[in-house]
Biotite code that builds the C-alpha atoms (Angstrom):
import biotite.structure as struc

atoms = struc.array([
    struc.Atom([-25.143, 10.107, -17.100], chain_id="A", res_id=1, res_name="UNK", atom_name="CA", element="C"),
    struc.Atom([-24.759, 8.154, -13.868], chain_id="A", res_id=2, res_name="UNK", atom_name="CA", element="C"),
    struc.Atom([-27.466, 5.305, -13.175], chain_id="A", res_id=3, res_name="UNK", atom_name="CA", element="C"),
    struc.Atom([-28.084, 2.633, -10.297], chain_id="A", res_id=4, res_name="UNK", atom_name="CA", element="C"),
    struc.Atom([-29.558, -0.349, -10.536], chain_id="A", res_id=5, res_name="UNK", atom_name="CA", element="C"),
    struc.Atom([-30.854, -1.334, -6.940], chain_id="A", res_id=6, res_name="UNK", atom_name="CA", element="C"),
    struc.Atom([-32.589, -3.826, -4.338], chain_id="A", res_id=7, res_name="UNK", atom_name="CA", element="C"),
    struc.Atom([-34.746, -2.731, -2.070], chain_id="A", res_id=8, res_name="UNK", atom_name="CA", element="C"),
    struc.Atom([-36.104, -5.075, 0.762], chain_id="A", res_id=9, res_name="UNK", atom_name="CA", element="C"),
    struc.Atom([-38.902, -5.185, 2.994], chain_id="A", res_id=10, res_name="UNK", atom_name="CA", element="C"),
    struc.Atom([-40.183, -7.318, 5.869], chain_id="A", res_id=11, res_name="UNK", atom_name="CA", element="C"),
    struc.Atom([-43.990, -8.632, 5.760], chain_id="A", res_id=12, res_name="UNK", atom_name="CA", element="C"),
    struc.Atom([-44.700, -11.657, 7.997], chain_id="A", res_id=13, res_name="UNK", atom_name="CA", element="C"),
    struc.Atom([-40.807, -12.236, 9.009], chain_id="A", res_id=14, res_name="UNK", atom_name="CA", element="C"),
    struc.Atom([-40.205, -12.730, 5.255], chain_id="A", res_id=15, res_name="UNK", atom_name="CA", element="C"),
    struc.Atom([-37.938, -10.293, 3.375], chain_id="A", res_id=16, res_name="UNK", atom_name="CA", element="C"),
    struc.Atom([-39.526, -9.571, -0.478], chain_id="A", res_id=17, res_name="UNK", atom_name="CA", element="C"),
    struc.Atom([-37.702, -7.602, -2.898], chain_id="A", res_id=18, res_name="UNK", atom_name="CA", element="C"),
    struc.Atom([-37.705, -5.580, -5.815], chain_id="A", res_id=19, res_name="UNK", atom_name="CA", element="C"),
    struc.Atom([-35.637, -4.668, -8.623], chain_id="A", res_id=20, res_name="UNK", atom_name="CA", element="C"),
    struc.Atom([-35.347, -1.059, -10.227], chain_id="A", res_id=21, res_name="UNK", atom_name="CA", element="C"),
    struc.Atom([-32.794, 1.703, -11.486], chain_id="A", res_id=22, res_name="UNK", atom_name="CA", element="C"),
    struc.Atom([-32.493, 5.052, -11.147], chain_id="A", res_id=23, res_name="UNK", atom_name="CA", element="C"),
    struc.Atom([-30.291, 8.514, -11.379], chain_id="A", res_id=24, res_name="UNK", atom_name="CA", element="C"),
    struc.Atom([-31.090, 9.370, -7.697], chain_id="A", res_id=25, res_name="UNK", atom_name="CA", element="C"),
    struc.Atom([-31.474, 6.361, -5.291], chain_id="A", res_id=26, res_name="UNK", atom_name="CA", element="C"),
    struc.Atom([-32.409, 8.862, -2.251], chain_id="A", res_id=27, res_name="UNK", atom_name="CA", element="C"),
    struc.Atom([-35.231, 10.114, -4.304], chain_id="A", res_id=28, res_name="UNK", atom_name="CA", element="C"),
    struc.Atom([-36.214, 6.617, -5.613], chain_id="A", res_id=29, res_name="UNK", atom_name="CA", element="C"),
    struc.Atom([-36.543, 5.375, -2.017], chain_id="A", res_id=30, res_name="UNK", atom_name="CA", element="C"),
    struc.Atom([-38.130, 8.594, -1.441], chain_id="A", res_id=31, res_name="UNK", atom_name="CA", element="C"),
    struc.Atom([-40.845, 7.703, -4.079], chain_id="A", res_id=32, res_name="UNK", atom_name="CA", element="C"),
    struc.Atom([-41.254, 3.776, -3.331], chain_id="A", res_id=33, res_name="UNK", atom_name="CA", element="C"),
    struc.Atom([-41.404, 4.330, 0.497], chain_id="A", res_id=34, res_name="UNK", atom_name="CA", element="C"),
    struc.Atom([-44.478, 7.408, 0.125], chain_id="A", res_id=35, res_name="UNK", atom_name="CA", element="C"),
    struc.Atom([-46.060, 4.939, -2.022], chain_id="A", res_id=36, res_name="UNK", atom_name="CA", element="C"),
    struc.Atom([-45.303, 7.128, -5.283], chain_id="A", res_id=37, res_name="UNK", atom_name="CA", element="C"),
    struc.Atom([-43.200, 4.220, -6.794], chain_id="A", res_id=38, res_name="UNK", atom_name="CA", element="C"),
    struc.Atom([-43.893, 0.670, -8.873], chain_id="A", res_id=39, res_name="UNK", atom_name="CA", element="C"),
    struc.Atom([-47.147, -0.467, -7.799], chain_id="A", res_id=40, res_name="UNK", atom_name="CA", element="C"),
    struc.Atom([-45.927, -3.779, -6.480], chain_id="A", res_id=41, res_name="UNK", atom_name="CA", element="C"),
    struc.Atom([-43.459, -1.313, -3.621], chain_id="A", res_id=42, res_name="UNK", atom_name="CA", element="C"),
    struc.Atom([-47.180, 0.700, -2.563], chain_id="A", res_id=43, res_name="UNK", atom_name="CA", element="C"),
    struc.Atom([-48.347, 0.276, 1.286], chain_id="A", res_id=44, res_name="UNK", atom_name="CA", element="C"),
    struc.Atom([-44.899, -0.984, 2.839], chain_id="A", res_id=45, res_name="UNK", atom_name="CA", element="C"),
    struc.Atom([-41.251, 0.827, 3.821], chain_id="A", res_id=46, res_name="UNK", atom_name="CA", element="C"),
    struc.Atom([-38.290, -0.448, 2.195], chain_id="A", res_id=47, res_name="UNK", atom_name="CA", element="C"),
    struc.Atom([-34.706, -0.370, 2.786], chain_id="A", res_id=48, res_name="UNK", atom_name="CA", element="C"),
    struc.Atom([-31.852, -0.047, 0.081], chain_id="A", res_id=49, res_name="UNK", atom_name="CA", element="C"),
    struc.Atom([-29.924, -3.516, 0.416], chain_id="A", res_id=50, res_name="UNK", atom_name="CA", element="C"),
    struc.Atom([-27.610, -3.119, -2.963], chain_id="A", res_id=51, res_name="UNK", atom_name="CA", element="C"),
    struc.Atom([-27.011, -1.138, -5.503], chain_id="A", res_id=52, res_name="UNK", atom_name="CA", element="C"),
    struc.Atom([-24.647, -0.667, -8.461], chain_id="A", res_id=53, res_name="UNK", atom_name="CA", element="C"),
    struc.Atom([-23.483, 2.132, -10.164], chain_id="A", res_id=54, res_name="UNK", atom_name="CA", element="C"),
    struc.Atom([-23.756, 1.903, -14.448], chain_id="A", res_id=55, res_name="UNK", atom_name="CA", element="C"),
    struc.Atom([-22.390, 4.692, -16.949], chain_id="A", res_id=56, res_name="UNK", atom_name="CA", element="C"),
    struc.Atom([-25.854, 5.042, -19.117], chain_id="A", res_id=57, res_name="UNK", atom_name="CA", element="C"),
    struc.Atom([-29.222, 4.249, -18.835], chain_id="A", res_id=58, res_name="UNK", atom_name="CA", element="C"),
    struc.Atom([-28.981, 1.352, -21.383], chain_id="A", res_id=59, res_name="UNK", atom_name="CA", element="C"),
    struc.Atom([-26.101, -0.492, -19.083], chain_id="A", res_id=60, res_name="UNK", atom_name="CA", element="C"),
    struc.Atom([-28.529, -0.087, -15.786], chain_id="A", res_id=61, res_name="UNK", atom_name="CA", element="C"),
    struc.Atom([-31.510, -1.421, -17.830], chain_id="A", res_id=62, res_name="UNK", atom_name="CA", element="C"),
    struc.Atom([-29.341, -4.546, -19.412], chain_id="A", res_id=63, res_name="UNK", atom_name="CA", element="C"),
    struc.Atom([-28.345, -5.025, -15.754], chain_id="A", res_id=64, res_name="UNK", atom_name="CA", element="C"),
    struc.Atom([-31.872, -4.747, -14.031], chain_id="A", res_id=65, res_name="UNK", atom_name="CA", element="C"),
    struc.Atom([-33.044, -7.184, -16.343], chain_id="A", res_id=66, res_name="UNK", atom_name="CA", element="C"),
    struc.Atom([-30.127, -9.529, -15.568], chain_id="A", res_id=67, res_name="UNK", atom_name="CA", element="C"),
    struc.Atom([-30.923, -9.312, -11.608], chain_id="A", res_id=68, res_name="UNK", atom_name="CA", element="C"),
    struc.Atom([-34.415, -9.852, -12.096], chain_id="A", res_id=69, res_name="UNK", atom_name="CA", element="C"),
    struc.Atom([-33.610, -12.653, -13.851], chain_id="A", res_id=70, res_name="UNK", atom_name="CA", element="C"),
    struc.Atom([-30.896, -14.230, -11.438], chain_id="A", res_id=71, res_name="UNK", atom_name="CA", element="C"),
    struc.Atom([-32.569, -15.733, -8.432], chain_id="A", res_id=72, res_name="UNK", atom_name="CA", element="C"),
    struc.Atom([-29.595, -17.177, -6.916], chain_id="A", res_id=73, res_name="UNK", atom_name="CA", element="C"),
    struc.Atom([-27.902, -13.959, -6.933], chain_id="A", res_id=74, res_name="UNK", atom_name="CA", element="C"),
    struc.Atom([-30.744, -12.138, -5.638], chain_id="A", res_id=75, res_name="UNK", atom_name="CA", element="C"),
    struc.Atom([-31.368, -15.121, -2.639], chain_id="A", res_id=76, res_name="UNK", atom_name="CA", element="C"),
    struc.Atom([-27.242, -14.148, -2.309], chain_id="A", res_id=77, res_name="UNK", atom_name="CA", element="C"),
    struc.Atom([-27.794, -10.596, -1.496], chain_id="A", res_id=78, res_name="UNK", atom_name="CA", element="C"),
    struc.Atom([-31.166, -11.492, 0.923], chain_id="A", res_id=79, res_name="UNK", atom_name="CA", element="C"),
    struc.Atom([-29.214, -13.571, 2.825], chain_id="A", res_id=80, res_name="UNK", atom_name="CA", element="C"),
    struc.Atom([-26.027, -11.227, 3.350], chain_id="A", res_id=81, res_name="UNK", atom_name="CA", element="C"),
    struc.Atom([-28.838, -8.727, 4.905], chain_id="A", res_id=82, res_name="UNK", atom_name="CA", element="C"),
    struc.Atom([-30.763, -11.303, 7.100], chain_id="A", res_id=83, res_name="UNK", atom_name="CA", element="C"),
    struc.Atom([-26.887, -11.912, 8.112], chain_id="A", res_id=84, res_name="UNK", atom_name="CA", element="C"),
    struc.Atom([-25.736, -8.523, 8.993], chain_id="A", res_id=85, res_name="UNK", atom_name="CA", element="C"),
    struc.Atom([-29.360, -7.661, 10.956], chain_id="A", res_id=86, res_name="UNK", atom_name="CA", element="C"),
    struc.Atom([-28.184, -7.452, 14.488], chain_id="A", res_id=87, res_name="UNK", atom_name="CA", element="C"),
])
């Protein structure tokens, strides 16, 4: 089975939080965290996909959502290539 693990960003006060999550569908999962039917951190704002990788099982996109949450300087990596490519 084919899994993501993703980023999602959103803008509150000019400042870009994000979250960490995986999924088998990452339309849906938007779907879900932007009707506020997702992790109750993602509730009450719209979010944008800003990365995502694809893993062959659900136990590779778990190892690797835990390694993202855990690597701020790759995360701050992937905020700033966003803020960069904004227009």
């Amino acid at each position: 089975m084919t899994c993501f693990v993703y980023i999602i960003g959103s803008f509150k006060a000019n400042k870009l939080t994000t979250y960490v999550g995986w999924t088998n569908n990452i339309d849906e999962r938007l779907n879900k965290h932007n009707s506020s039917k997702g992790a109750k951190s993602t509730r009450g704002r719209q979010w944008e996909l800003i990365y995502y990788e694809e893993c062959n099982s659900k136990s590779e996109a778990l190892k690797r959502e835990y390694e993202l949450k855990n690597d701020r300087k790759f995360r701050s990596y992937i905020k700033d290539e966003y803020l960069n490519a904004q227009p």
